[in-house]
Backbone as ProteinMPNN parsed JSONL, in Angstrom:
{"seq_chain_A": "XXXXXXXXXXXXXXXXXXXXXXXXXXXXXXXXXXXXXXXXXXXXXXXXXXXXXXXXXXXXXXXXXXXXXXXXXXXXXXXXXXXXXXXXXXXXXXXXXXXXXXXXXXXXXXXXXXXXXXXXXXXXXXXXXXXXXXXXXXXXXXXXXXXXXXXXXXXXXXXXXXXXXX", "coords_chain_A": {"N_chain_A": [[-17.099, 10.374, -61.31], [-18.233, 10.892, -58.802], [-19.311, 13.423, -59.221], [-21.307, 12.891, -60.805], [-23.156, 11.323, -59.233], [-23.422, 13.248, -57.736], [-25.222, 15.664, -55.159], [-26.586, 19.062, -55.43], [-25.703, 21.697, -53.768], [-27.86, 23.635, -51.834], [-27.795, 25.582, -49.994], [-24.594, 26.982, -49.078], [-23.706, 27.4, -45.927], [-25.269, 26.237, -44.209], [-24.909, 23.608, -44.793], [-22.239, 23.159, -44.344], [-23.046, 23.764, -41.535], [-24.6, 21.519, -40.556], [-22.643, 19.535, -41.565], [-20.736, 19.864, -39.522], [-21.741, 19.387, -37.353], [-22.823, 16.761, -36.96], [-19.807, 15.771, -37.449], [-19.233, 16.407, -35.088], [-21.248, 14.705, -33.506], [-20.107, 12.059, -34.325], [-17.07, 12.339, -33.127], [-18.206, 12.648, -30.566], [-18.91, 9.341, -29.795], [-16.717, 7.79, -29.603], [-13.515, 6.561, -29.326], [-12.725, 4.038, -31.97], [-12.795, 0.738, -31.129], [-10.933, -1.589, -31.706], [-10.984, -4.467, -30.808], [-13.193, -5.209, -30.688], [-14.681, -7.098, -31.705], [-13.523, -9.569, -31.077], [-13.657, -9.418, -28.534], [-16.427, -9.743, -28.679], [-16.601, -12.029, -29.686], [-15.623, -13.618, -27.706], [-17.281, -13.122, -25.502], [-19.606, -14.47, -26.481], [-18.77, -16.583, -26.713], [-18.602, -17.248, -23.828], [-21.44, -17.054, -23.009], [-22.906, -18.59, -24.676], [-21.435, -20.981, -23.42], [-22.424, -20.858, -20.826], [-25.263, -20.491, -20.457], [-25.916, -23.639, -22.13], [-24.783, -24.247, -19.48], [-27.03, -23.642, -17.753], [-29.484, -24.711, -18.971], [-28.639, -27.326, -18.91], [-28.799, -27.832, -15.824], [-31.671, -27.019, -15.679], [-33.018, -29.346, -17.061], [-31.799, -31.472, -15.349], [-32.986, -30.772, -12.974], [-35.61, -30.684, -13.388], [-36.2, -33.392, -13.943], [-34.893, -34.834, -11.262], [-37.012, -33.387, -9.879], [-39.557, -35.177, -10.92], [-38.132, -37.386, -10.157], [-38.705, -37.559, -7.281], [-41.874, -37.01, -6.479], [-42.524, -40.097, -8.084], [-40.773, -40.873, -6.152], [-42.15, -40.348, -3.534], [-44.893, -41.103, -4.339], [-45.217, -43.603, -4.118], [-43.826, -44.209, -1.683], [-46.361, -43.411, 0.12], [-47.939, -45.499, -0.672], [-46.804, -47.621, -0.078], [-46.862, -47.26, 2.694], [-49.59, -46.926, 3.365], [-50.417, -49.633, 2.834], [-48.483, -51.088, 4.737], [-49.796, -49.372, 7.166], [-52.429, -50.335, 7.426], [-52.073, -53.068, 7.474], [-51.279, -53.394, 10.103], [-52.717, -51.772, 11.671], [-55.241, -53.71, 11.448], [-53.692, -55.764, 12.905], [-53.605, -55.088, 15.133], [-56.288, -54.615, 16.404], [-56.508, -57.35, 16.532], [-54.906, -57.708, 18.396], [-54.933, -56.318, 20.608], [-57.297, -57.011, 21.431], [-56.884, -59.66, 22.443], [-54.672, -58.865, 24.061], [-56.169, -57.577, 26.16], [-58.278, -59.457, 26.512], [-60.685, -58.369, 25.358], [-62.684, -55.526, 24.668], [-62.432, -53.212, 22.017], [-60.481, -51.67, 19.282], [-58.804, -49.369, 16.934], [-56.562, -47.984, 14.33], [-55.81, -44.926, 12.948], [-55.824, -42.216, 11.015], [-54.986, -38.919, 11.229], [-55.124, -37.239, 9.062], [-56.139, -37.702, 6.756], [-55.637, -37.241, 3.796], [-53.297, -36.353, 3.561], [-51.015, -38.297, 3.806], [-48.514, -38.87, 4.517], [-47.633, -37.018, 6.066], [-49.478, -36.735, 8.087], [-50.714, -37.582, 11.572], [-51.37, -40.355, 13.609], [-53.614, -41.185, 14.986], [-54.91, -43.026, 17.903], [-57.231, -45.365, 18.846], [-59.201, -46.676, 21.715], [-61.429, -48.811, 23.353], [-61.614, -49.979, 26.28], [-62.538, -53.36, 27.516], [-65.371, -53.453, 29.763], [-64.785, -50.591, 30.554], [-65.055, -47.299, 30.154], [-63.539, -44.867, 28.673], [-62.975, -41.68, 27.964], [-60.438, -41.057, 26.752], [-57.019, -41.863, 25.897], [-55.5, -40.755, 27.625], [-56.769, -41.001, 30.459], [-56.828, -43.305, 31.383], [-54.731, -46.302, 33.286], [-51.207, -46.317, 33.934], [-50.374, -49.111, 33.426], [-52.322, -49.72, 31.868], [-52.04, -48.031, 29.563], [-49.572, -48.986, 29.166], [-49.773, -51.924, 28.239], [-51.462, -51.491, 26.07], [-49.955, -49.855, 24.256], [-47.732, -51.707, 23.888], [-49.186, -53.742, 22.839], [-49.66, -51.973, 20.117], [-46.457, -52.447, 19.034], [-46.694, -55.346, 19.101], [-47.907, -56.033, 16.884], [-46.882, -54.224, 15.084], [-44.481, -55.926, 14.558], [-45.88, -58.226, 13.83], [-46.09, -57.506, 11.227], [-43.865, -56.694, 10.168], [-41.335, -58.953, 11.201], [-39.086, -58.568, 13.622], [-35.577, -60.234, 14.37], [-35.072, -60.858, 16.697], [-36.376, -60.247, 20.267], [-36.01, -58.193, 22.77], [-37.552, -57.522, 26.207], [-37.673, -55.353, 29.052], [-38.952, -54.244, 32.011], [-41.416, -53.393, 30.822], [-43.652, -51.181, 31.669]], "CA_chain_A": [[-18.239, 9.568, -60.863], [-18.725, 11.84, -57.41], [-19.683, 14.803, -59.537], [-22.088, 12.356, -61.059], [-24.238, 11.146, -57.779], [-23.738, 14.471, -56.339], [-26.16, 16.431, -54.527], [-26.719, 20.066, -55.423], [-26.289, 22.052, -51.723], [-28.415, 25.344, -52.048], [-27.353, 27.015, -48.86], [-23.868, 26.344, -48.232], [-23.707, 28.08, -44.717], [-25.9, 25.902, -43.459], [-24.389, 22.221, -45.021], [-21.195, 23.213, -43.194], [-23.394, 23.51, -40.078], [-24.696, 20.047, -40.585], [-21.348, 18.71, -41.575], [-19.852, 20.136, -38.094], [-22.605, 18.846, -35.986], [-22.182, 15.36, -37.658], [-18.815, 15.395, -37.101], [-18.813, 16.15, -33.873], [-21.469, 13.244, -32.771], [-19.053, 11.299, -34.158], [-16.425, 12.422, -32.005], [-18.537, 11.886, -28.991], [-18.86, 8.072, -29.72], [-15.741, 8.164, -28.613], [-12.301, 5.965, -29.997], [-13.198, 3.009, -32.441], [-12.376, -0.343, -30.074], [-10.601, -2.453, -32.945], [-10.786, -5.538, -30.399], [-14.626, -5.663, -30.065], [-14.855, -8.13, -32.774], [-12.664, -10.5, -30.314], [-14.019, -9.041, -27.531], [-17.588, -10.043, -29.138], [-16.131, -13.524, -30.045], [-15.687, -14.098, -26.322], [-18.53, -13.281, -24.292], [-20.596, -15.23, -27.087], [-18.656, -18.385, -26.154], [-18.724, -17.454, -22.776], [-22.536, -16.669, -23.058], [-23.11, -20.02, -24.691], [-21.446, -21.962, -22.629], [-23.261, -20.875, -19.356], [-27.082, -21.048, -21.421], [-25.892, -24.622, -21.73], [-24.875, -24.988, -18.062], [-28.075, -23.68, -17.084], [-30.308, -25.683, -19.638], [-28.773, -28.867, -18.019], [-29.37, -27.986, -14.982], [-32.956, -27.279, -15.361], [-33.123, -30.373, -17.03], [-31.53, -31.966, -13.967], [-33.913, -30.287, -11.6], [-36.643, -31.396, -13.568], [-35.662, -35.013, -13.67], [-35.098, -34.708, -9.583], [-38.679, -33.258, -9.288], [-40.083, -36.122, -11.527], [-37.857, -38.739, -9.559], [-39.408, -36.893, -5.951], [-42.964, -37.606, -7.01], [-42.143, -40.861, -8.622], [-40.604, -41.945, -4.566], [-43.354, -39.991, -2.85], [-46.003, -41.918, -4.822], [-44.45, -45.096, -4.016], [-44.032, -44.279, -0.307], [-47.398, -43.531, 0.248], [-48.319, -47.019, -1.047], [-46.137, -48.903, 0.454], [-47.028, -46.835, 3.997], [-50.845, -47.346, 3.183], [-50.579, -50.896, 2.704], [-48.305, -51.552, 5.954], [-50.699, -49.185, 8.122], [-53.802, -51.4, 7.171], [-51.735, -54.586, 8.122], [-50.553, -52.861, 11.329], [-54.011, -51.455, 12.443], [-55.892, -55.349, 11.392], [-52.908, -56.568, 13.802], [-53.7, -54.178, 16.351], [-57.302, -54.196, 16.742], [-56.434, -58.524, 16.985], [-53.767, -58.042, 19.507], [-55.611, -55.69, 21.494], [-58.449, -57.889, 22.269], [-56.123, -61.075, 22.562], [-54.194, -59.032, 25.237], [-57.322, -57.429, 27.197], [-59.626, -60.019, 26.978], [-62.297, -58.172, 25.125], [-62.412, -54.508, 23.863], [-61.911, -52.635, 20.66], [-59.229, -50.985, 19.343], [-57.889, -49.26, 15.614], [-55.245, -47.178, 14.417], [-56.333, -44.433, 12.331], [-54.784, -40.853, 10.465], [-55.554, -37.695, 11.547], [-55.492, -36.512, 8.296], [-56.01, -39.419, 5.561], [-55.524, -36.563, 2.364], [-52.191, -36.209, 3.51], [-50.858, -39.261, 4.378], [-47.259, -39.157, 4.724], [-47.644, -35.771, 7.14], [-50.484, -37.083, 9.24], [-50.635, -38.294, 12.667], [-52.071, -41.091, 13.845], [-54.679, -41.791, 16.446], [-55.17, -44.701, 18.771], [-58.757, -45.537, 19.565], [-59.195, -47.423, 22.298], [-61.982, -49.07, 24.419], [-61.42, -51.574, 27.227], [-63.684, -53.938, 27.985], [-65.622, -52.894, 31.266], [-64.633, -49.167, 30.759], [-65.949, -46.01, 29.519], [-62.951, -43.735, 29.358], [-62.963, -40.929, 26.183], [-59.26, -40.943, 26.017], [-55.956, -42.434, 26.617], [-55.107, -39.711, 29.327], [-57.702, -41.63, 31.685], [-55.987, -45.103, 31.323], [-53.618, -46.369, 34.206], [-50.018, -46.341, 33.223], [-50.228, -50.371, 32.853], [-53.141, -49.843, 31.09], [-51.148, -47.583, 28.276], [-48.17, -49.824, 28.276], [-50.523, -53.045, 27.154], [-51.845, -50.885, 24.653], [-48.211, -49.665, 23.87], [-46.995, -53.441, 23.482], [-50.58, -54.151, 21.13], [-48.937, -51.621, 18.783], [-45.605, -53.148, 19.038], [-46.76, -56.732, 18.913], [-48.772, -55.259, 15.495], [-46.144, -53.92, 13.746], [-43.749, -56.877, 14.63], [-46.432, -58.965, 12.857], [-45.93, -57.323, 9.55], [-42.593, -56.818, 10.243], [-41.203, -59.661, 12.373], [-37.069, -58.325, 14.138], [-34.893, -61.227, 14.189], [-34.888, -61.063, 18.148], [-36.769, -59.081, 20.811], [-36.077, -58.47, 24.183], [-38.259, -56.625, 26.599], [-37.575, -55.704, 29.89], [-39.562, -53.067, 32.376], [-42.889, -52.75, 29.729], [-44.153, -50.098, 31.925]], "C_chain_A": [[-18.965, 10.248, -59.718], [-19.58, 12.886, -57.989], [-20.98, 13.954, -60.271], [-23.981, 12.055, -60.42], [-24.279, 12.012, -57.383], [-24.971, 15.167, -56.012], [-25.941, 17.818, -55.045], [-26.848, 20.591, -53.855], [-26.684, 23.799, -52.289], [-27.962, 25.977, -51.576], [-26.049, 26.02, -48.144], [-23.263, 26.545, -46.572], [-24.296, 26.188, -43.86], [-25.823, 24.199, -43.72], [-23.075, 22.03, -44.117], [-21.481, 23.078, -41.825], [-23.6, 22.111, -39.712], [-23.682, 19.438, -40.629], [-20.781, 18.964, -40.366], [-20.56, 19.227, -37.069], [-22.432, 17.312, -36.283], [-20.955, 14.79, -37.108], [-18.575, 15.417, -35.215], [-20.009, 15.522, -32.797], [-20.875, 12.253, -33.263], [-17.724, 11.15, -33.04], [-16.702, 11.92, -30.524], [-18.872, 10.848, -29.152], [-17.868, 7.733, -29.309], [-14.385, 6.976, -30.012], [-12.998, 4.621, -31.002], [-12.756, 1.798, -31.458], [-12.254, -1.473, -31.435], [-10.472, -3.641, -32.17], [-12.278, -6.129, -30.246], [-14.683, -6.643, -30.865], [-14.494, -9.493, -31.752], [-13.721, -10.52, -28.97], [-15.774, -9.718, -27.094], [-17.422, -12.207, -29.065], [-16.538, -14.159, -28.418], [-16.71, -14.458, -25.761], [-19.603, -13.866, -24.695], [-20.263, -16.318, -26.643], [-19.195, -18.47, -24.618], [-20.354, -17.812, -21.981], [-23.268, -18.244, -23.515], [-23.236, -20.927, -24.455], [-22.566, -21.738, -21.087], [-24.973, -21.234, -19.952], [-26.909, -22.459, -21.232], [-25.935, -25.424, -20.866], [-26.451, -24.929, -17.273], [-29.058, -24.54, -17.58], [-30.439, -27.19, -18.69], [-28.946, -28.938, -16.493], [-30.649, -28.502, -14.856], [-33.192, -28.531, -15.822], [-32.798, -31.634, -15.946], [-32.746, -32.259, -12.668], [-35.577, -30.74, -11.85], [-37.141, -33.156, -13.607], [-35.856, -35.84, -12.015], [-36.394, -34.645, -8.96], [-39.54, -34.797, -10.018], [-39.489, -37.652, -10.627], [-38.421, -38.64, -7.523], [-40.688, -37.661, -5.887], [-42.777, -38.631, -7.018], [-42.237, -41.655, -6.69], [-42.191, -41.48, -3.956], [-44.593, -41.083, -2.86], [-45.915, -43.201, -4.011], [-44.473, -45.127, -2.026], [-45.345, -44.031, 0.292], [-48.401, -44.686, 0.192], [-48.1, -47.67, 0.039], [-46.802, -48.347, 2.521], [-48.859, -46.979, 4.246], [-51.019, -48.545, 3.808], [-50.128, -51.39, 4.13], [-49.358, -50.809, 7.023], [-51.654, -49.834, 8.24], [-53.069, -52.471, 7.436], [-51.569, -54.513, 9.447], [-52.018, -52.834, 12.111], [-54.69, -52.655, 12.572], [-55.408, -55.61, 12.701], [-53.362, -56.385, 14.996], [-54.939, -54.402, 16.889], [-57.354, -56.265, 17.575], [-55.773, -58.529, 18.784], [-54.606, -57.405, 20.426], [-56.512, -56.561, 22.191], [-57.682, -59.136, 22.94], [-55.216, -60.559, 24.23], [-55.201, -57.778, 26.783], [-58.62, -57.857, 27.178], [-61.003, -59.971, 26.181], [-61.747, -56.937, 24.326], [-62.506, -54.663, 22.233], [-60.908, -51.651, 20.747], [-58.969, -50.344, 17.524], [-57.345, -47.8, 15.382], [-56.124, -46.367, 13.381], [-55.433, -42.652, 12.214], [-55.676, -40.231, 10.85], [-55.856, -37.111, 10.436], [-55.23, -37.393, 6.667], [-55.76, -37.792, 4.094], [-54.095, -36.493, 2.539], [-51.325, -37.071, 4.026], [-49.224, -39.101, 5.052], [-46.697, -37.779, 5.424], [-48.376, -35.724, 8.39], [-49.636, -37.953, 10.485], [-51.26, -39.084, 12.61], [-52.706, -41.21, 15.437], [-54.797, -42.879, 17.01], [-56.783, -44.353, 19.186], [-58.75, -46.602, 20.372], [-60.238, -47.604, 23.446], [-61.837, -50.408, 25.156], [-62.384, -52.202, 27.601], [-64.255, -53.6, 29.332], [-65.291, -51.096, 31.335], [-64.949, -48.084, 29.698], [-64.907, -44.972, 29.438], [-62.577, -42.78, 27.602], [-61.847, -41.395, 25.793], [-57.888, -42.064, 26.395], [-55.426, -41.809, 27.615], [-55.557, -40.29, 30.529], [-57.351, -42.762, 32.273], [-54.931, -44.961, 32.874], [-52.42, -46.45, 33.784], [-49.863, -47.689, 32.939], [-51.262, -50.439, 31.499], [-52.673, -49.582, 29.612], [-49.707, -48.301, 28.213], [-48.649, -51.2, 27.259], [-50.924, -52.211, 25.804], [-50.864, -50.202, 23.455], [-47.536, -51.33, 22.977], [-48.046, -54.134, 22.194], [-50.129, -53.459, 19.839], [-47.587, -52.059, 18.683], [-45.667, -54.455, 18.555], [-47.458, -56.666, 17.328], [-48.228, -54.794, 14.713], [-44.872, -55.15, 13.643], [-44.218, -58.145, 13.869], [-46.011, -58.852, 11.491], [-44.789, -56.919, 9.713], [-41.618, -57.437, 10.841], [-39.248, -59.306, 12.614], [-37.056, -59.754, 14.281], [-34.983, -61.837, 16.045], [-35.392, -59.723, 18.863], [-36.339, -59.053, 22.208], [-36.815, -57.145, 24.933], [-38.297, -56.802, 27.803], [-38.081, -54.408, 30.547], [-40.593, -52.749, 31.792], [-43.221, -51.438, 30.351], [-43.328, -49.343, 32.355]], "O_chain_A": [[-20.193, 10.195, -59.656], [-20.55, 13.269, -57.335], [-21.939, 14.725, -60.241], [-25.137, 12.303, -60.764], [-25.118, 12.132, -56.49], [-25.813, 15.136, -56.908], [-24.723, 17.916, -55.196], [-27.637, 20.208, -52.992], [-26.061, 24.697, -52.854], [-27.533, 27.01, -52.092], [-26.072, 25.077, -47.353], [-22.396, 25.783, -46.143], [-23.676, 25.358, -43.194], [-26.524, 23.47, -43.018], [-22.854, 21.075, -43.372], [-20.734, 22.559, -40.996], [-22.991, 21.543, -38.805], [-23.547, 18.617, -39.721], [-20.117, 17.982, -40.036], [-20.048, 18.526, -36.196], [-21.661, 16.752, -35.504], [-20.873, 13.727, -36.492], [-17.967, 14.68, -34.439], [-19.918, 15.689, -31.58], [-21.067, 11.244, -32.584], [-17.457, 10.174, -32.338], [-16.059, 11.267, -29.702], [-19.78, 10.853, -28.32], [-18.059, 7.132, -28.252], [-14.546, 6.814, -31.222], [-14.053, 4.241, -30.493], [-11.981, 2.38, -30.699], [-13.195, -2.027, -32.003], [-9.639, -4.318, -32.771], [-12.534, -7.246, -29.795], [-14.826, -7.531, -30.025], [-15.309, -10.416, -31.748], [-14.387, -11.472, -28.566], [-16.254, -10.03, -26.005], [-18.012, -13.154, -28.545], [-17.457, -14.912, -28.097], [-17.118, -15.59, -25.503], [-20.562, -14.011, -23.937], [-21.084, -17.113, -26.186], [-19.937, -19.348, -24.177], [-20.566, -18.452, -20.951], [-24.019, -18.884, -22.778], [-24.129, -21.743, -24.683], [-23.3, -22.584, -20.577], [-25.603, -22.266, -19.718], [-27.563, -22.904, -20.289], [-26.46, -26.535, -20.802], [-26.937, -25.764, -16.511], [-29.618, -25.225, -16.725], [-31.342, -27.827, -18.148], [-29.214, -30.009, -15.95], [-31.018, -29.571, -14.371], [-33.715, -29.177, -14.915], [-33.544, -32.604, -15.815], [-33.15, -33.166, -11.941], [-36.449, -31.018, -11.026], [-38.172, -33.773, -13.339], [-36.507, -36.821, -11.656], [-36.875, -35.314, -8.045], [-40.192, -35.411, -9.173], [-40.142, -38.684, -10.472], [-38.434, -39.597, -6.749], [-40.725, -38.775, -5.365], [-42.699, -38.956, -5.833], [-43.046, -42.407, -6.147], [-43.178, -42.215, -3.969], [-45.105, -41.692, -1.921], [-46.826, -43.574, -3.271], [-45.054, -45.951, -1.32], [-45.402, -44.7, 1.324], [-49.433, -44.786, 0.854], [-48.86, -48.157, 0.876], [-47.071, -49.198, 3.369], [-49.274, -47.135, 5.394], [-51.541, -48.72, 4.909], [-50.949, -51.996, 4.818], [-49.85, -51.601, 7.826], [-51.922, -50.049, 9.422], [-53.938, -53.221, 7.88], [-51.699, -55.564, 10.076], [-52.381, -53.659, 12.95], [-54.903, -52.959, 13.746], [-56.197, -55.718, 13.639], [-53.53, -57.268, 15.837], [-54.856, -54.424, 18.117], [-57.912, -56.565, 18.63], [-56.078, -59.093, 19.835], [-55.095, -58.219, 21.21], [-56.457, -56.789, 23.399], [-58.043, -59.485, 24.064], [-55.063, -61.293, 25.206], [-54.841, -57.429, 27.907], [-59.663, -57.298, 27.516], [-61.949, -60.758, 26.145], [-60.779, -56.991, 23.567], [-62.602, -55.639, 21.49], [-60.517, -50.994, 21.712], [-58.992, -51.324, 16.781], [-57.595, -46.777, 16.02], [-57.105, -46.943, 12.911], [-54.707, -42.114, 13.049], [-56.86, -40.558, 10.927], [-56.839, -36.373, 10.493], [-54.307, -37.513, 5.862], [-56.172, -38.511, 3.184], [-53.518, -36.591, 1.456], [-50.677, -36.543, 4.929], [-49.066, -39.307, 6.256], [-45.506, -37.474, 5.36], [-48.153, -35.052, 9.397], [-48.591, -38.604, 10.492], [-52.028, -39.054, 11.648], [-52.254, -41.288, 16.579], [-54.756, -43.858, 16.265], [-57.287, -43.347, 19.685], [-58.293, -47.627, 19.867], [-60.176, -46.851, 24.418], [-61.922, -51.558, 24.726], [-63.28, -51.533, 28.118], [-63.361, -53.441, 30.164], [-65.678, -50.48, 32.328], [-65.035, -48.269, 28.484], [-65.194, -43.99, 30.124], [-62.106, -43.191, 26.542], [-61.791, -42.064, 24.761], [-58.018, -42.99, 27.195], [-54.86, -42.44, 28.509], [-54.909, -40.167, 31.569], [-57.537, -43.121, 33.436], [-54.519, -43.925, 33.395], [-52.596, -46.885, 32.646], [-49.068, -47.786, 32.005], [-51.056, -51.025, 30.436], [-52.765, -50.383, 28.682], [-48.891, -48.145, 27.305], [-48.245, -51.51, 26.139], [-50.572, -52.497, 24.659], [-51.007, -50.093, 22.238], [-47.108, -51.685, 21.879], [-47.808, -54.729, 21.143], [-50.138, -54.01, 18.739], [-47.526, -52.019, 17.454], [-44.869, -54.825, 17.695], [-47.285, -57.716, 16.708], [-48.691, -54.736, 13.574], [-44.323, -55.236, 12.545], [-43.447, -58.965, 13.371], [-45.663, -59.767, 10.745], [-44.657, -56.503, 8.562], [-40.737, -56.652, 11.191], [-38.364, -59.75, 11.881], [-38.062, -60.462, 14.323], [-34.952, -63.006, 16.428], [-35.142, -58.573, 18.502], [-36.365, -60.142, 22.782], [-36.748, -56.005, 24.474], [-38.721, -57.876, 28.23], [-37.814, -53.38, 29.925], [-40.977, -51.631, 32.136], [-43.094, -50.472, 29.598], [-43.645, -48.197, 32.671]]}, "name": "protein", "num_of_chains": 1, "seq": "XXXXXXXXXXXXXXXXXXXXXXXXXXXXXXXXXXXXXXXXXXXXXXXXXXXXXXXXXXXXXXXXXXXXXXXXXXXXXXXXXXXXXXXXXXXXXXXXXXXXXXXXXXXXXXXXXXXXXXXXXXXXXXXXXXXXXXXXXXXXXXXXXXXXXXXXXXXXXXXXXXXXXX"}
C-alpha cells in the first residue's frame, strides 16, 4: 500500500538532507510531556473557576454602583427638602428674635448639593454690615440660636438645654 502512495524522490542526497533537518527540529521541541492533557484539564478548571469569580464580582460592583446612585439620589432629596424647611424657619426665627431684619440660608454651590457649603445672609434691622465678621459676638450667637431654633423646627430633640449661648 506504501509503495502505492509513494512519492518518487529524484535527488536522494538532498531528501536525506531534509529528512535530517526535520528530524532534528523535532528534537529541539524537546521531550513529549505525556501529562499535558491533565495538566491542560487543570488550569481550564482553574481558569474557569476564577472568570466566574471575577464575573460575579463585577456584577457585584455593578449592583453597589447602581445601589450608590440609587442612595445619593435619595439623599439629595431628602437634604433639599429639609434645607428649604430649615432656611423658611430661619428667615421666621430671625426676625422673631431681632425684631425686624432679613435673613436666608443658601448653597454655595446649588449643582452640587451634597458637597456645597452654605451661606448665611444676614441683615439686622438698623444695620448695614456686608458680613458676619462685622457682627458683635452676641450678635452671631442670636443668629447662631435662629439656625438652631430652625432646624429644631423641622426636627424637634426630645429635650434641649442651653447654657452660656455666647
Amino acid at each position: 500500500e506504501a509503495e502505492k502512495i509513494g512519492i518518487e524522490i529524484e535527488n536522494p542526497a538532498t531528501a536525506k538532507k531534509d529528512l535530517a533537518d526535520i528530524k532534528n527540529k523535532i528534537r529541539s521541541l524537546g521531550n513529549v510531556n505525556v501529562a499535558a492533557i491533565e495538566e491542560y484539564k487543570e488550569v481550564s478548571e482553574r481558569y474557569n473557576f476564577l472568570s466566574e469569580q471575577i464575573n460575579d464580582v463585577e456584577a457585584s460592583r455593578a449592583q453597589l454602583q447602581k445601589l450608590i446612585n440609587q442612595l445619593t439620589s435619595q439623599m439629595q432629596e431628602i437634604f433639599t427638602v429639609g434645607f428649604e424647611k430649615i432656611s423658611q424657619n430661619f428667615s421666621k426665627t430671625f426676625t422673631e428674635l431681632f425684631g425686624g431684619g432679613t435673613a436666608s440660608l443658601s448653597l454655595s454651590d446649588p449643582e452640587n448639593i451634597l458637597e456645597s457649603g452654605i451661606d448665611i445672609n444676614c441683615k439686622l434691622p438698623g444695620k448695614n454690615v456686608p458680613s458676619l465678621d462685622g457682627l458683635s459676638g452676641g450678635e452671631k450667637a442670636l443668629i447662631a440660636l435662629s439656625i438652631y431654633f430652625a432646624i429644631m423646627r423641622v426636627s424637634a430633640p426630645p429635650f434641649c438645654f442651653l447654657d452660656e449661648v455666647d
